[in-house]
C-alpha positions in Angstrom: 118.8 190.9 73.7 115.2 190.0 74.8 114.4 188.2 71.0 117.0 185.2 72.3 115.8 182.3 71.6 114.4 180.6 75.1 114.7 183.9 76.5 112.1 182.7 79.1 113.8 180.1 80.5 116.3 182.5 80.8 114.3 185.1 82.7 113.4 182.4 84.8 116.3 180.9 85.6 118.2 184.8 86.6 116.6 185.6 89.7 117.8 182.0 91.2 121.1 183.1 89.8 120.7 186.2 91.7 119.3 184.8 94.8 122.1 182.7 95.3 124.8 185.0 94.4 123.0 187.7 96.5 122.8 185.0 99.6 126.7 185.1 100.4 126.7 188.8 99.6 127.8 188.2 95.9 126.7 190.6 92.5 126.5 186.9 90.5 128.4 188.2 87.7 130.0 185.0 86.7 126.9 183.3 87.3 125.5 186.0 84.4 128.1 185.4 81.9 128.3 181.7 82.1 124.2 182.0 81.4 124.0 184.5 78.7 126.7 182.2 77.3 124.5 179.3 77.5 122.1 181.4 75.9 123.8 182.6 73.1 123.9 186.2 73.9 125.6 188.5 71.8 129.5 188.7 73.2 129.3 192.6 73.0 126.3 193.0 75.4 127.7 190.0 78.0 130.2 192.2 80.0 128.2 195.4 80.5 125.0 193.8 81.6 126.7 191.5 83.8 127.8 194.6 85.4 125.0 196.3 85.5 123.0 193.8 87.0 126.2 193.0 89.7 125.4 196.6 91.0 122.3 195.9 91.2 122.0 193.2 93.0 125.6 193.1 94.9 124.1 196.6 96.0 120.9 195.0 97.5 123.1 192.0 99.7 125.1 194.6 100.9 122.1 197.0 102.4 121.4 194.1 104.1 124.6 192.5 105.7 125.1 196.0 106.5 121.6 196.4 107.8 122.4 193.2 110.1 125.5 194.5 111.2 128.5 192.6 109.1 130.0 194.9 107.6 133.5 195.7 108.2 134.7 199.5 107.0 138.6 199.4 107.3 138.9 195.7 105.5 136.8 197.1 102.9 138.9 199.9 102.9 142.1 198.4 102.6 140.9 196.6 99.4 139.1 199.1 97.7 141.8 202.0 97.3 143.4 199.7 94.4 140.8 198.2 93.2 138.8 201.0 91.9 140.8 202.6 89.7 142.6 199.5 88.3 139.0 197.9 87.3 138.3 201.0 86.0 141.4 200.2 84.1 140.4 196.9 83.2 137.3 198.0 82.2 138.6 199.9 79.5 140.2 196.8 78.0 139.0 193.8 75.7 139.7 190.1 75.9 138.7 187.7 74.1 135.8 186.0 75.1 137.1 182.4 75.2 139.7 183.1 77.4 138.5 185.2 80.3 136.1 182.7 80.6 138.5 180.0 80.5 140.4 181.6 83.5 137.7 182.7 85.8 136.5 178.8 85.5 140.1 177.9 86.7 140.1 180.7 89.5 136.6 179.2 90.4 138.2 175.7 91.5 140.0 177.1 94.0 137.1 179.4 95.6 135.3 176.0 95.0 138.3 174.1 96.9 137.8 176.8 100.1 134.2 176.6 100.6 134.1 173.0 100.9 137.1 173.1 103.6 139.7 171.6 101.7 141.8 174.6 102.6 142.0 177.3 105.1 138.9 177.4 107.7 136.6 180.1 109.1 138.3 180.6 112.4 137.1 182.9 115.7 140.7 184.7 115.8 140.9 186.8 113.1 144.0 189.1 112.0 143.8 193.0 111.0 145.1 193.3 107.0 147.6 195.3 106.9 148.0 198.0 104.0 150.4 196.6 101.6 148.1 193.8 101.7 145.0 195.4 101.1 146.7 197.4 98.0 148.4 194.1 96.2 145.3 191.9 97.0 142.5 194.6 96.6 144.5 195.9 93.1 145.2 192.7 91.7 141.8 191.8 91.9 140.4 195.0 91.1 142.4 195.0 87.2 141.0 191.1 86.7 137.4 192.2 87.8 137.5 195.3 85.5 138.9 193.0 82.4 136.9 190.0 82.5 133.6 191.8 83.6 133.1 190.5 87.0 132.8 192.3 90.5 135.8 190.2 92.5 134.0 189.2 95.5 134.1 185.4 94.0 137.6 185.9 94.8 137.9 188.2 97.4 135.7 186.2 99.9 137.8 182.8 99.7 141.3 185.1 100.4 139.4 186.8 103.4 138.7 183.3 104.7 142.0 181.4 104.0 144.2 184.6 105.4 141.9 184.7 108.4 141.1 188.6 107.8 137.3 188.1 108.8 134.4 185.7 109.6 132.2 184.3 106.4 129.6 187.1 106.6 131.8 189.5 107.4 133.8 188.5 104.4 130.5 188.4 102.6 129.7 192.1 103.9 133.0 193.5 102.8 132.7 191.0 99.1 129.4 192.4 98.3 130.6 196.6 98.9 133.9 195.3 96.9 132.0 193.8 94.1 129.9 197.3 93.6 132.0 199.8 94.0 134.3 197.2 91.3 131.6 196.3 88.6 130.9 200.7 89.4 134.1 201.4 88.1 134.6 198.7 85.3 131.1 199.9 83.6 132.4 203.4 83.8 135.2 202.1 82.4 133.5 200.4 79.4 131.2 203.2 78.3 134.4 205.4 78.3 135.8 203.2 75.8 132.8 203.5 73.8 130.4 200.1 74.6 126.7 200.9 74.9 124.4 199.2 77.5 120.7 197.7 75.4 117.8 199.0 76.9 116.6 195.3 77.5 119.4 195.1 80.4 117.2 197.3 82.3 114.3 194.7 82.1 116.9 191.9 83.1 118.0 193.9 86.5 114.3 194.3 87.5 113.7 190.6 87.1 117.2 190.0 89.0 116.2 192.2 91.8 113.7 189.4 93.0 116.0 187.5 93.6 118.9 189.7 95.1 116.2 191.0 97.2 115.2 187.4 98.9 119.1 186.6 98.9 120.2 189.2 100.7 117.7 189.0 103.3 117.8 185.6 104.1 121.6 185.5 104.0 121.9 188.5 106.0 119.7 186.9 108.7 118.4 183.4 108.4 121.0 181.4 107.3 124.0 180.1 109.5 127.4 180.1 108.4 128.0 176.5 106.9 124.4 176.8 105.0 126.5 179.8 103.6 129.3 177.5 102.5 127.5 174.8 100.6 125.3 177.2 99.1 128.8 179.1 97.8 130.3 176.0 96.7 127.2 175.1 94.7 126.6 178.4 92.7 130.7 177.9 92.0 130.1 174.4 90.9 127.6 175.7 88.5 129.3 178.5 87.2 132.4 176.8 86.9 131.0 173.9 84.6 129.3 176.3 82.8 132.0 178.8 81.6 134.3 175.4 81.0 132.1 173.9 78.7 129.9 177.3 76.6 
């Protein structure tokens, strides 16, 4: 993994991924995948480091949306009693490469489309989930996570919003427990079914850290809630074009 060629550009470039990602309470899993695709990464060793570095990292914003006081137990809840045994489940299966790429991109238009306002707004009256909702949402999610290698908050978040089931860092609060506990099971998942994880991974979620580290805390704390937005849209922007076109 580390004898890529460029490999440090790469290492350079991760911990904005991460920051970024991190900010609005995101692992940056997609944001992983579409740059180990630009950088020619071996397909086998894409998924599993992206998660690994998601629980990393997603684990890191959480500590500190939770820290600040975000966090949100019984949304969480209501998503994660699907979701972690059907990523587990999608864990445990392979796509091809092309394609799961190819439809995260598409999914990423429309959390692109809600952080910019074109649909659904933040709004101060928010509505409990109730439990059906949670399970179909939270499962749904959970099984697409687990197959394409990503932790779901890139998806979650925007639903939060557009149902009006929590505020944006709330959402991010609940997004960034959802995406661990997710790219948790999925990994599991994958070394069940037999895929190793390189040793240079490790290196790669040290480096990421830096990043998540500074995300998180500035997220968490210093910036408001449409800095938030943009800075969403924009990683999605990226990530989107990227996974369209490597």
């Amino acid at each position: 993994m580390l004898q890529t060629e460029n490999i440090y550009l790469f290492l350079i470039i991760l911990p904005v991924v991460s920051f970024l990602y991190s900010s609005v309470g995101h692992g940056g899993a997609s944001g992983y995948l579409a740059l180990m695709a630009l950088f020619s990464f071996a397909p086998e060793s894409m998924k599993p480091t992206a998660l690994l570095l998601n629980i990393f990292v997603a684990g890191i914003s959480f500590y500190y949306y939770f820290k600040a006081g975000h966090f949100n137990k019984k949304l969480f809840i209501s998503f994660a009693i699907a979701s972690i045994p059907l990523a587990y489940l999608g864990g445990t299966i392979e796509v091809d490469a092309s394609i799961y790429k190819k439809i995260l991109a598409v999914l990423l238009i429309f959390a692109i489309l809600k952080m910019l306002n074109v649909f659904g707004k933040e709004s101060d009256n928010t509505k409990q989930v109730k439990l059906w909702q949670g399970l179909i949402v939270g499962g749904i999610i959970g099984f697409f996570s687990g197959l394409i290698g990503i932790g779901g908050g890139i998806i979650l978040t925007p639903v939060i919003l557009l149902l009006h089931w929590g505020k944006m860092k709330e959402a991010a609060a609940v997004s960034a427990l959802f995406i661990w506990v997710n790219s948790a099971a999925a990994l599991i998942g994958q070394l069940s079914s037999g895929v190793s994880i390189e040793k240079g991974a490790f290196i790669l979620v040290a480096i990421a850290l830096v990043g998540g580290v500074l995300g998180g805390y500035y997220g968490s704390k210093k910036i408001n809630n449409q800095r938030l937005r943009y800075i969403l849209a924009f990683v999605l922007i990226i990530a989107c074009a990227k996974l369209f076109f490597t």
